[in-house]
C-alpha positions as a printed NumPy array, in Angstrom:
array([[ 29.202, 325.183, -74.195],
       [ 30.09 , 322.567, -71.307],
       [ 32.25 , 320.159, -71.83 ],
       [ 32.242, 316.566, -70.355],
       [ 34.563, 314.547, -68.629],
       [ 35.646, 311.713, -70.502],
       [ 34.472, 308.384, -69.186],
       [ 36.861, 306.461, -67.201],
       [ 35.908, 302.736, -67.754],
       [ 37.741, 300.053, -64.886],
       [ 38.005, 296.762, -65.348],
       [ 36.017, 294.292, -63.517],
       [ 37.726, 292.851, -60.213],
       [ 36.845, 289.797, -61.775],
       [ 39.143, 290.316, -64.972],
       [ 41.979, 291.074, -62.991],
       [ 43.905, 287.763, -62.075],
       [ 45.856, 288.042, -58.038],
       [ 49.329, 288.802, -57.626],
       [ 49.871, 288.927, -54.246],
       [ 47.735, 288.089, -51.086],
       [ 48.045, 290.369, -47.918],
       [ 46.797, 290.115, -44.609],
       [ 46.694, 294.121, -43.818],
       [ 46.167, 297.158, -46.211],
       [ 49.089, 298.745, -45.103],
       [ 51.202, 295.366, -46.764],
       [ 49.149, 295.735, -49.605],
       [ 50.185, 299.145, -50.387],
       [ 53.632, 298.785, -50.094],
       [ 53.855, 296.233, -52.744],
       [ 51.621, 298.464, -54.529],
       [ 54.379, 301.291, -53.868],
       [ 57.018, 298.585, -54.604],
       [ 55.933, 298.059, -57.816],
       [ 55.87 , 301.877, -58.475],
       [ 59.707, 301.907, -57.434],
       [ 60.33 , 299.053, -59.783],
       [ 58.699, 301.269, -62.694],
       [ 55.471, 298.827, -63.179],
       [ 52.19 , 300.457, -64.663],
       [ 50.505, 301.151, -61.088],
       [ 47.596, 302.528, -62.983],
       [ 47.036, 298.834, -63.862],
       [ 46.343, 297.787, -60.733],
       [ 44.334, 297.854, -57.443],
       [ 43.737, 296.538, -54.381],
       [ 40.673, 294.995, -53.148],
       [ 39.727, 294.293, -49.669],
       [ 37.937, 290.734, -48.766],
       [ 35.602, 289.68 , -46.065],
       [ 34.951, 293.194, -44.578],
       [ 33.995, 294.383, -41.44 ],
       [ 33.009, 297.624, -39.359],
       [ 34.999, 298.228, -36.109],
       [ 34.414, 300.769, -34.38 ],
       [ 37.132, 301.956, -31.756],
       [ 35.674, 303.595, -28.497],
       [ 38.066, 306.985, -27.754],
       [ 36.627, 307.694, -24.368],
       [ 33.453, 309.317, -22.18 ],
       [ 31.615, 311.758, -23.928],
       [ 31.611, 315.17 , -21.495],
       [ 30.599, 319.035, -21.95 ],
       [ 33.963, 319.854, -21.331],
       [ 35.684, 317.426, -24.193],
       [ 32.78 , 318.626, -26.487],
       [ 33.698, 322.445, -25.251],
       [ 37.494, 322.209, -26.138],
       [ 36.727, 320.262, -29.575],
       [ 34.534, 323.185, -30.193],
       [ 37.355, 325.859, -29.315],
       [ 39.857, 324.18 , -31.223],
       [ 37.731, 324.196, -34.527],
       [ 36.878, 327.966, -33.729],
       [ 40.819, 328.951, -33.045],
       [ 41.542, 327.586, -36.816],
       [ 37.776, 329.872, -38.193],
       [ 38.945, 332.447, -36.055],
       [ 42.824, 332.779, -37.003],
       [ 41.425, 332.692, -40.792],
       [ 39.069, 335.11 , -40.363],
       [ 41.971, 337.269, -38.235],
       [ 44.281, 337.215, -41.141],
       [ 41.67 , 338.038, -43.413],
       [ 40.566, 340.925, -41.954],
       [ 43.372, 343.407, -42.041],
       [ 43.233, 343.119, -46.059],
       [ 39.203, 344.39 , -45.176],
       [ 40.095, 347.268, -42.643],
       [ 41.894, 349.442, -44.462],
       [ 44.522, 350.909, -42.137],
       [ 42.677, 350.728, -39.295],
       [ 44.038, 348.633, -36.687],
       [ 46.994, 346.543, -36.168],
       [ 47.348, 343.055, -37.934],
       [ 47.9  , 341.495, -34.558],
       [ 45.14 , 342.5  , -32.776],
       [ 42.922, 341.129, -35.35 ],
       [ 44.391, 337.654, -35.23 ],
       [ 44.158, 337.538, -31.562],
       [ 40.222, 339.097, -31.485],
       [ 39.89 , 336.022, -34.224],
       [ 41.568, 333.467, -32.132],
       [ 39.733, 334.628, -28.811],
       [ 36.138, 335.265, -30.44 ],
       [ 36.633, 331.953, -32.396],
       [ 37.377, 329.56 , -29.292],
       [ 34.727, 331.311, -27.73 ],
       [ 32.197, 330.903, -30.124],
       [ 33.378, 327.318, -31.087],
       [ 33.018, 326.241, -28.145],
       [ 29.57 , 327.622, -27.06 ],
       [ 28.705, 326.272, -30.116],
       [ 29.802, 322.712, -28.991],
       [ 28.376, 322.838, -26.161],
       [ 24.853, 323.729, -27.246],
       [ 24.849, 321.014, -29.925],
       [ 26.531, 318.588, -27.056],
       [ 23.719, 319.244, -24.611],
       [ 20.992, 319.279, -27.478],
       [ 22.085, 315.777, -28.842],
       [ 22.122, 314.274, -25.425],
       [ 24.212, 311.089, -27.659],
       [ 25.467, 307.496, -26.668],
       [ 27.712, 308.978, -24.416],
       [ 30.824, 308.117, -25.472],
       [ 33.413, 309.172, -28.674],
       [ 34.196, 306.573, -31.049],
       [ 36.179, 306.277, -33.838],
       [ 34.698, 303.906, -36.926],
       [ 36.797, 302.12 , -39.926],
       [ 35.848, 299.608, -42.243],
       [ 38.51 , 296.501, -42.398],
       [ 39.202, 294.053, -44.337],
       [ 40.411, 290.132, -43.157],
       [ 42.824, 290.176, -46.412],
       [ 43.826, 292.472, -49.145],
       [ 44.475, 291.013, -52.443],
       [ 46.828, 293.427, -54.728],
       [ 45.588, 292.586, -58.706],
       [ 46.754, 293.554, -61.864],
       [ 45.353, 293.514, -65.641],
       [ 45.663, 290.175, -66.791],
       [ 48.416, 291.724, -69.576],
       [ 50.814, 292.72 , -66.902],
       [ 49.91 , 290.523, -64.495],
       [ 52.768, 288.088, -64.801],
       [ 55.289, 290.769, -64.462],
       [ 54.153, 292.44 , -61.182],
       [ 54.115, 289.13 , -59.748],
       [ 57.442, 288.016, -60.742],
       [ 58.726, 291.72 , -59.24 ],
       [ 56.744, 290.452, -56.062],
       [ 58.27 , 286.843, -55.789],
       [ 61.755, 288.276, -56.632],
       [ 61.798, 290.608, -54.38 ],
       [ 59.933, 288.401, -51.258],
       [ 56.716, 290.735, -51.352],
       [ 54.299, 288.565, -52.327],
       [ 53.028, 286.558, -49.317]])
């Protein structure tokens, strides 16, 4: 009755010889897109990310009123949803506009009541941070049967580092 999904079997980071060393993911993946261009197998390939580390970026205080208007900007997107919505629910009753703006103004409101309660319930580190993992270098590597053609398109083309 149900079917499965097939197994998808990778191969071992360890199988898969380096063609090209890079110092941030954002080099990595444009040789990985530069290969693409150059009509190489991408789905033979991968990037992995060495020596990794958490850094966590501080965005600012953490206040009621920031936690209010992140609240009534999540309830303006429920609340024009829910005001488009509607009018396919009503019937012909009522205008299509008016239940967009009732949406919009009864979703800020309640977003950001709802904010605020959680904000003054959580009583947090008191500050907003942003988190990402890094990586001190990103190695780009191939299946060892392709692997000397992605890095000749790297040297020929001065990606690889």
């Amino acid at each position: 009755m149900f079917k499965t999904a097939p197994t998808v079997v990778l191969p071992a980071v360890e199988d898969r010889p380096v063609i090209g060393t890079y110092s941030t993911a954002e080099q990595a993946k444009k040789a990985v897109g530069f290969l693409a261009e150059n009509g190489f197998p991408v789905e033979r390939s991968g990037i992995v990310g060495h020596d990794l580390r958490l850094v966590e970026t501080v965005m600012g205080r953490a206040t009621a009123g920031r936690a209010a208007a992140a609240g009534a900007a999540t309830g303006l997107w429920l609340g024009l949803i829910i005001g488009l919505l509607m009018p396919l629910f009503a019937g012909s009753t009522g205008s299509t506009g008016a239940f967009v703006l009732g949406g919009l103004a009864y979703g800020a409101l309640f977003g950001a009541a709802f904010a605020l309660v959680t904000y003054l319930a959580n009583k947090g580190p008191g500050f907003i941070s942003q988190q990402a993992v890094v990586a001190d270098r990103y190695d780009v590597v191939a299946d060892a049967a392709v692997a000397d053609d992605a890095r000749n398109l790297l040297i020929k083309h001065n990606w690889r580092s």
